[in-house]
C-alpha positions in Angstrom: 34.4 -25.6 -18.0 34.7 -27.8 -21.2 36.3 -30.7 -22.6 38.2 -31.0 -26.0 38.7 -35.0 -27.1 41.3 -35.9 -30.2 40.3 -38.1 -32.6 41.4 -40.3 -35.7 42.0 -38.4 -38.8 42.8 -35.2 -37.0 39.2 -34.9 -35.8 38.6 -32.2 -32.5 35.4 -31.9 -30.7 34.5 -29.9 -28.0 31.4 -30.0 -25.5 28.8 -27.6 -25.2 29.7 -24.2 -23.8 32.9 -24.1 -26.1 33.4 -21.8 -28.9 31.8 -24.4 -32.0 31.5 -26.9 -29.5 28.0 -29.7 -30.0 29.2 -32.8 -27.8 26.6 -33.6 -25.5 27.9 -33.7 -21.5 26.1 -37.1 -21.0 28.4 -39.1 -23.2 31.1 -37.6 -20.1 31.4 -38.3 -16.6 32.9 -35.7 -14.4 34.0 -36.2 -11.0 34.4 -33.0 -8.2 36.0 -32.7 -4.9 35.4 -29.9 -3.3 32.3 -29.4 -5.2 29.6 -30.1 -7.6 29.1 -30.4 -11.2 25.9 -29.4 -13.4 25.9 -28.6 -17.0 29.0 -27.7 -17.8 29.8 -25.5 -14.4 31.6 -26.2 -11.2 30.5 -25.0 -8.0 32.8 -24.9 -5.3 31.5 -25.6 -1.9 31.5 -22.4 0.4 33.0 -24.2 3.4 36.4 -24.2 1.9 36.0 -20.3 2.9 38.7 -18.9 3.3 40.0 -20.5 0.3 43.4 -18.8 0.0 46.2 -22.2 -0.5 43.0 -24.6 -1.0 42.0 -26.0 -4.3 39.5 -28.6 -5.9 39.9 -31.3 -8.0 37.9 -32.6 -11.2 38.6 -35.9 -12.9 36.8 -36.2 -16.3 36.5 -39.2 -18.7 34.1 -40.3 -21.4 31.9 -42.7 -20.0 32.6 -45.8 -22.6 36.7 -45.2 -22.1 37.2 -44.3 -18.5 40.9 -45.3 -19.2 40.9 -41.7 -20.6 40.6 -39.9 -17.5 41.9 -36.6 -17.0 42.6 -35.3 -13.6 42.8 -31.1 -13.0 43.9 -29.4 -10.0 42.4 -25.6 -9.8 43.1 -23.4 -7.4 40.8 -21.1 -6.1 41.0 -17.3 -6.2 41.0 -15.3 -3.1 40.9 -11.6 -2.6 44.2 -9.6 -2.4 42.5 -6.2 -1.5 39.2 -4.9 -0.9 37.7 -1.5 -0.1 33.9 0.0 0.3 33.1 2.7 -1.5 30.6 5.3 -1.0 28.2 6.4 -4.1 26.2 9.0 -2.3 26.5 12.6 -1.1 26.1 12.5 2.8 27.2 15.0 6.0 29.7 13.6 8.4 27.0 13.8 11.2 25.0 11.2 13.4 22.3 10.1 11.5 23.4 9.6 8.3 23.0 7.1 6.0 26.0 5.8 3.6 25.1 4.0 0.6 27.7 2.0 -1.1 30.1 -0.6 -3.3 32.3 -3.4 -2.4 35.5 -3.2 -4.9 37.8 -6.6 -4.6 41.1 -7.4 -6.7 41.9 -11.1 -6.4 44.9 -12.8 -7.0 44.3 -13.3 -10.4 44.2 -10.1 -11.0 40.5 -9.9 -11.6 38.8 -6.6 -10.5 34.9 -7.5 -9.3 32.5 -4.3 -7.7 29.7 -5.4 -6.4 26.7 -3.3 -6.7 22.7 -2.9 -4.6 24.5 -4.5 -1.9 21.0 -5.0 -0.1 20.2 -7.9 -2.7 23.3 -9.1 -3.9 23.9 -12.4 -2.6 27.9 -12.1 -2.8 27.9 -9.7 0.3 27.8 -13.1 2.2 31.4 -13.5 1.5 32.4 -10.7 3.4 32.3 -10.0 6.7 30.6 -6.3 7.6 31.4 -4.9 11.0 30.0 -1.7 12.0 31.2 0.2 14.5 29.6 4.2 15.8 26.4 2.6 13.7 24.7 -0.1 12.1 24.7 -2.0 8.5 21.9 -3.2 7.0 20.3 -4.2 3.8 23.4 -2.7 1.7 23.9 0.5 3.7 25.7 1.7 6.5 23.5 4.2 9.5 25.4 6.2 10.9 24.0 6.2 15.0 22.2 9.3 15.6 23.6 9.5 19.1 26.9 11.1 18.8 27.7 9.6 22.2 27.7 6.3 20.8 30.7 7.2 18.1 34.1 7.0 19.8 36.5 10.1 18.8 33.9 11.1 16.1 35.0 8.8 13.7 32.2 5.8 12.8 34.0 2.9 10.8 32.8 0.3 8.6 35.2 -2.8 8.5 34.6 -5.0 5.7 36.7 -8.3 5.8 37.0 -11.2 3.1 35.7 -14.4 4.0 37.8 -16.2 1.1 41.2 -14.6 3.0 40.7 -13.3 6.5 44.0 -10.9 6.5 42.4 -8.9 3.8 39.9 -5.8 5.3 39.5 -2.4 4.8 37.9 0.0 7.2 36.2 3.1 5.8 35.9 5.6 7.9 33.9 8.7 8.4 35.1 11.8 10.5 32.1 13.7 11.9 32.4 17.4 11.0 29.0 18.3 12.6 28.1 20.3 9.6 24.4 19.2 9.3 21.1 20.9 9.4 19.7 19.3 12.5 15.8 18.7 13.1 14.0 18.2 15.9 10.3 17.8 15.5 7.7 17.5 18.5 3.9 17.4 18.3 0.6 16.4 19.7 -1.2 13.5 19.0 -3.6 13.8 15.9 -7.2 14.3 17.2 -9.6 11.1 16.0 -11.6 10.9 13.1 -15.1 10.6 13.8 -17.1 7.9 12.5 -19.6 8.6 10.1 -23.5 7.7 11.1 -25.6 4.6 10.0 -27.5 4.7 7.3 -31.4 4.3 7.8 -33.3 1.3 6.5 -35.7 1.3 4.3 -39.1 1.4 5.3 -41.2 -1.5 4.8 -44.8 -1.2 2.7 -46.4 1.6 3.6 -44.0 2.7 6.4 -41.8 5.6 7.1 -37.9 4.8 6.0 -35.8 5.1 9.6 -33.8 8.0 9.9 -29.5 8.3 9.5 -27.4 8.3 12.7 -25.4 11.4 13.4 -21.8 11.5 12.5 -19.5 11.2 15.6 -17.4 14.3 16.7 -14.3 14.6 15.7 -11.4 14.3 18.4 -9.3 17.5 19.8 -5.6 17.5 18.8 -3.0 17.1 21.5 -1.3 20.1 22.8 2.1 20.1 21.8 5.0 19.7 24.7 7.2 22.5 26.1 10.7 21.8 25.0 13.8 23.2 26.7 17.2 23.0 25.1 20.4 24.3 26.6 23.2 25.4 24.4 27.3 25.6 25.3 30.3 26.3 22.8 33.1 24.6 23.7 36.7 23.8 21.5 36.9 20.4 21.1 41.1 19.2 20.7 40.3 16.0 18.6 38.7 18.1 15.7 40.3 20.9 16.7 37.2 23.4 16.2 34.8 25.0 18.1 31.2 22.9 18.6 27.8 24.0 20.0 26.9 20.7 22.3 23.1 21.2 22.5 20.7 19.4 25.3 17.2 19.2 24.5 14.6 18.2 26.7 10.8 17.5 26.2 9.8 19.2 29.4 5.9 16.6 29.7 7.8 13.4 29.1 11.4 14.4 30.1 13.0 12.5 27.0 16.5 13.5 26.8 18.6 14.4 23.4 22.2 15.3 22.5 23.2 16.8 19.8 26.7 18.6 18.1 26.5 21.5 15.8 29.7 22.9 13.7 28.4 26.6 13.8 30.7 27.1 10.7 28.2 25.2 8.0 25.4 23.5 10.7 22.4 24.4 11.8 19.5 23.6 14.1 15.7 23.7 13.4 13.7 22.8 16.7 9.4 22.5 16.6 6.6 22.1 18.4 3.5 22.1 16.6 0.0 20.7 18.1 -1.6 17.9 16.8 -4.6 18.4 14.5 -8.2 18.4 15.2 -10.1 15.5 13.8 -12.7 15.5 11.6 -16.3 15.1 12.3 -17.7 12.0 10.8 -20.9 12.5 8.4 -24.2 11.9 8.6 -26.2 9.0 7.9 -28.6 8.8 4.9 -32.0 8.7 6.2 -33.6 5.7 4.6 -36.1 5.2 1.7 -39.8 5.3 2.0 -41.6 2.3 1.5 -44.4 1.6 -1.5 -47.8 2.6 -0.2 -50.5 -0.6 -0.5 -52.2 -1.0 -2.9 -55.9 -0.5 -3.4 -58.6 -3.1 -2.4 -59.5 -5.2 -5.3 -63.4 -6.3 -5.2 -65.6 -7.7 -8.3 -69.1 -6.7 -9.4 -71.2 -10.3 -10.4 -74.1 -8.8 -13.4 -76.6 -10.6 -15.8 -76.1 -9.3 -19.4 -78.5 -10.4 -22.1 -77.5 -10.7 -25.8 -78.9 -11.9 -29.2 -76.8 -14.9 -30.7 -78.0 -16.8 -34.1 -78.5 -20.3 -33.4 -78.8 -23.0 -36.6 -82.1 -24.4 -37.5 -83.1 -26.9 -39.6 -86.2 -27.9 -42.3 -87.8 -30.2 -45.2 -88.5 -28.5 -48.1 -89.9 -29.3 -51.1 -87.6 -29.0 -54.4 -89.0 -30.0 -58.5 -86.1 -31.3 -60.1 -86.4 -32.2 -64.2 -84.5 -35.2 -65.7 -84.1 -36.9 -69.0 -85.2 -40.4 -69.3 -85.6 -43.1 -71.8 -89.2 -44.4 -72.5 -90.4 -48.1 -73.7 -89.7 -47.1 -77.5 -86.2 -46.2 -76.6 -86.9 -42.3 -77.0 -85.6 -39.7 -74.4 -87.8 -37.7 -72.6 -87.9 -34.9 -69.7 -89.8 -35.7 -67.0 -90.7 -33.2 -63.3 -89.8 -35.3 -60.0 -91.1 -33.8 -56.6 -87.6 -34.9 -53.9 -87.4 -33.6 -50.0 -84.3 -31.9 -48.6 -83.0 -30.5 -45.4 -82.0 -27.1 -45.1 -80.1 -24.9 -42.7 -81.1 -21.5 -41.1 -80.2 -19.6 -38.6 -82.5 -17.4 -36.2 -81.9 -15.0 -33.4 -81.6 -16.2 -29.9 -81.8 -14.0 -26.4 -79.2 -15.7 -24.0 -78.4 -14.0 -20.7 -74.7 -14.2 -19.2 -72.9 -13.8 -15.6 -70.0 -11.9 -15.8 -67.4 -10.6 -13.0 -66.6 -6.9 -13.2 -63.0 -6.0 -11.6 -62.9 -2.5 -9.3 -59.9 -1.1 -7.5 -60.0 1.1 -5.0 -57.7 4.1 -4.8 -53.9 3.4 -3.5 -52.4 4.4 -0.5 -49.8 7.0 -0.2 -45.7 6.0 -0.1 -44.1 6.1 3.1 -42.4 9.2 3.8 -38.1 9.0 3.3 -36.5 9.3 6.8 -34.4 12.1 7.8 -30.7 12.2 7.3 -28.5 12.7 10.8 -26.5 15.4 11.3 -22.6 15.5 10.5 -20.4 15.7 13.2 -18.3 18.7 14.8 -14.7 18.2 14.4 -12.3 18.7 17.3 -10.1 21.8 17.9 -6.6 21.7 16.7 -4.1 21.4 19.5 -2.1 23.9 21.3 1.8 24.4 20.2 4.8 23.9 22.8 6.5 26.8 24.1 10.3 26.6 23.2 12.9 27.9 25.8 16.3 28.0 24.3 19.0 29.2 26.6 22.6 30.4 25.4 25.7 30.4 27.3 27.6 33.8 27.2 30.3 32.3 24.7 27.5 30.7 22.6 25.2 33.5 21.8 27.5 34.6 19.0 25.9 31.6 17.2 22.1 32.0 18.5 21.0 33.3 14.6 21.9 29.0 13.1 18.9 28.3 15.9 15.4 28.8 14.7 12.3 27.8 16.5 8.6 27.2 14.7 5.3 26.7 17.5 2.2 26.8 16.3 -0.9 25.8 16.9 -2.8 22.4 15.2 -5.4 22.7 12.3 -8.7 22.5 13.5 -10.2 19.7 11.9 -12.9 20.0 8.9 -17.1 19.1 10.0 -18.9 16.6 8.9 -21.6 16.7 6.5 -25.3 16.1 7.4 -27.1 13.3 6.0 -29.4 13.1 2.9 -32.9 12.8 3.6 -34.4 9.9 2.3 -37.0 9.6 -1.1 -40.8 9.2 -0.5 -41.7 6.2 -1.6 -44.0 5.7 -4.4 -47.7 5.7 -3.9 -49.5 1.9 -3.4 -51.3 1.0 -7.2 -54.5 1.8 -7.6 -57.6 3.7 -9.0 -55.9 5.7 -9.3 -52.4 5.1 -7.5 -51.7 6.7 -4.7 -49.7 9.6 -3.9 -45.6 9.3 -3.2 -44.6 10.1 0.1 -42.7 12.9 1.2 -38.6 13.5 1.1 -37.2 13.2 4.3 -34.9 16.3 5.7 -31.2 16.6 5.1 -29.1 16.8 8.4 -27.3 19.7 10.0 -24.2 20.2 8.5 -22.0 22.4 10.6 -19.9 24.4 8.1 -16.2 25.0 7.9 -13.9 24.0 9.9 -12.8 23.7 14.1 -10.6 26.3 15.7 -6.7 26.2 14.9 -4.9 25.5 18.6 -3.2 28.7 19.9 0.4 29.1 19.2 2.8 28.1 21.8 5.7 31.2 22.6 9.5 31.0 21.8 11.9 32.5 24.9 15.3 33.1 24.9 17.4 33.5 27.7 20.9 32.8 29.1 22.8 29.8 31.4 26.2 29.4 33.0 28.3 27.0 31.3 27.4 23.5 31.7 29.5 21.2 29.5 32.4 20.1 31.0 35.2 18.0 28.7 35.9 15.0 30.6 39.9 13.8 29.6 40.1 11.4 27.1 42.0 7.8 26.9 44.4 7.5 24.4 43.2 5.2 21.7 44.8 1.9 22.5 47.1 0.0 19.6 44.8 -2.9 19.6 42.1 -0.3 18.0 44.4 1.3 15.6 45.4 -2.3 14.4 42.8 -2.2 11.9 44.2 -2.8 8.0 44.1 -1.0 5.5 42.1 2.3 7.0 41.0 4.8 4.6 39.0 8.0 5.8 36.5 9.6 4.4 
């Protein structure tokens, strides 16, 4: 919303939000009931739902000349139709999954489609009813039970919150025409785990060996399935349908299923679980350093000649001019002493420290690596017993049946052996100790599990059409019902 004030000389201003509008909301106070007010938008509290007939009111006046005030009455919009539409491709069969749109025209004759209904916060203002299924998160499951869908026909009712006489119901008519899977299997045989690693040796010790990986675990045999097939007309759709019983013959699980033969299909397995792997080998551990040799010194007496500094007086003549009694100069020999420096050879004898090292010790020797593990058999597939009534076996090639065995699973590898560790130091070092020994490695892989078999064989009818209740006119009073 925005406010437009009249002023002297012909002035207009406008508040933010408007077209050329720079006027400040603060200089305004604005007053809601039936809501609240924050920069420059109204929001209408969602407990006037439904708000078909209801309205709000907002007073506003400049804050300095609340003489001013202008009070607005707005109603609010409500929805005059609504519909959901589908945006996917789907089959009309249990187990389907129906994405879609919410399209609403409102009285104004505003058009608004809602879109990613699973995080759009508007689908809170309709109410979504599913009936022969389940909405969630934007889309609509069709139950994979067809017992649970009344007359084959699952519904999604989708009714305004704003005006509570406005729904639609879309509706989707099963025609059976799906390609039906039904999957058994064994339990997935265990990974084994793979070994320990060895620890290092310590100095001058052998480096522990690897653990052997753990054996993989056999895959589950697959169970015997049974599944009983009858062709029967059914009035409501008024075509023929396979109704198909299936039965997991270990646990004695139950399913139902309808198949139109003109366009369905039905793919039953039942495969054996795989074979685990065997879990590797541990890496045998690391030699340790070999010691080191003894270190022992050798005390000896060395002579050797040094000069030392002497000293003596010697006797030097030195000449000098002097002056006599008459004045005249003259040269005259003096005898003077000095000390002088020389240097002689000395013997001095010395104790020094000779180092030896004996030789070093050889490394420890690496431990061995442990063996890898065998990996378990695959499992054993289900046998598969389908039998036909006489009036269904027309229809027997849409059936098609798959047992097979599990994959054996894949051996473990064997452990590295670990390094020889390096010889102790020495004169000279020592020798490095010896690799250890790789593991066993089995190679290749388990055994697959044996196939399971696939009979075929014949029953007396068994599906008997119980009579139906007419739908009642409190179920058909649903608006505005559009199938699909």
């Amino acid at each position: 919303m925005g406010v437009i004030s009249y002023h002297k000389r012909g002035k207009v201003r406008k508040t933010l939000g408007l077209k050329g509008g720079f006027v400040l909301w603060w200089r305004y106070k604005v007053e809601v009931v039936g809501g609240t007010f924050a920069s420059g938008k109204v929001f209408v509290n969602e407990q006037l739902m439904p708000s078909k007939g209801k309205f709000i009111e907002i007073k506003v006046f400049p804050k300095k000349r609340p003489k001013l005030m202008t009070r607005v009455l707005i109603p609010l919009n409500y929805e005059t139709e609504v519909l959901f539409r589908p945006l996917n491709h789907f089959d009309k069969a249990p187990g389907s999954v129906v994405k879609g749109e919410i399209v609403s025209k409102f009285d104004n004759g505003q058009i608004r489609v809602l879109k990613k209904l699973h995080r759009n916060a508007e689908v809170e203002k309709y109410r979504v009813t599913a009936f022969g299924g389940n909405f969630d998160k934007g889309r609509f499951y069709i139950d994979p039970d067809f017992l649970n869908i009344e007359n084959h026909t699952a519904s999604l009712v989708v009714q305004s919150l704003r005006n509570y006489a406005v729904a639609d119901t879309f509706n989707v008519k099963m025609d059976y025409k799906h390609a039906y899977r039904l999957n058994f299997s064994g339990t997935g045989g265990f990974f084994g785990f793979s070994g320990s690693n060895g620890i290092s040796g310590s100095t001058g010790c052998r480096g522990g060996d690897g653990q052997p990986g753990q054996n993989g675990g056999p895959g589950g045999d697959a169970p015997d399935v049974g599944v009983w097939i009858d062709l029967y007309f059914d009035s409501l759709l008024n075509c023929n349908l396979l109704y198909v019983f299936a039965e997991n013959l270990f646990t004695g699980k139950e399913s139902r299923y309808l198949v139109n033969p003109a366009g369905g299909s039905f793919y039953i397995s039942s495969v054996g679980g795989n074979g685990g792997n065997g879990g590797d080998g541990g890496f045998g551990g690391n030699g340790g350093k070999g010691y080191d040799g003894r270190i022992w010194y050798e005390q000896k007496v060395i002579e050797k000649v040094v000069k030392k500094p002497r000293t003596r007086r010697v006797e030097k003549k030195i000449t000098k001019k002097v002056v006599d009694a008459e004045g005249k100069e003259k040269e005259v020999v003096e005898t003077v002493w000095e000390e002088e420096t020389y240097y002689v050879d000395v013997i001095e004898r010395e104790v020094i420290s000779i180092k030896h090292q004996e030789p070093g010790e050889r490394g420890g020797d690496g431990g061995n690596g442990g063996n890898g593990g065998f990996a378990g058999q695959g499992g054993n597939g289900g046998n598969i017993f389908l039998y036909f009534t006489e009036d269904s076996r027309i229809h027997e090639n849409i059936f098609t049946a798959r047992t097979t065995g599990g994959t054996g699973g894949l051996n473990g590898n064997g452990g590295s052996g670990g390094s020889g560790g390096p010889g102790g130091d020495g004169e000279p070092n020592g020798p490095s100790g010896y690799n250890g020994s790789s593991g066993y490695a089995p190679m290749g892989w388990a055994p697959d599990g044996w196939d399971g078999e696939v009979f075929r064989g014949t029953t007396d009818e068994f599906y008997i059409i119980q009579p139906q209740e007419e739908p009642t006119a409190e179920k058909n009073a649903l608006p505005d019902i559009n199938s699909y």
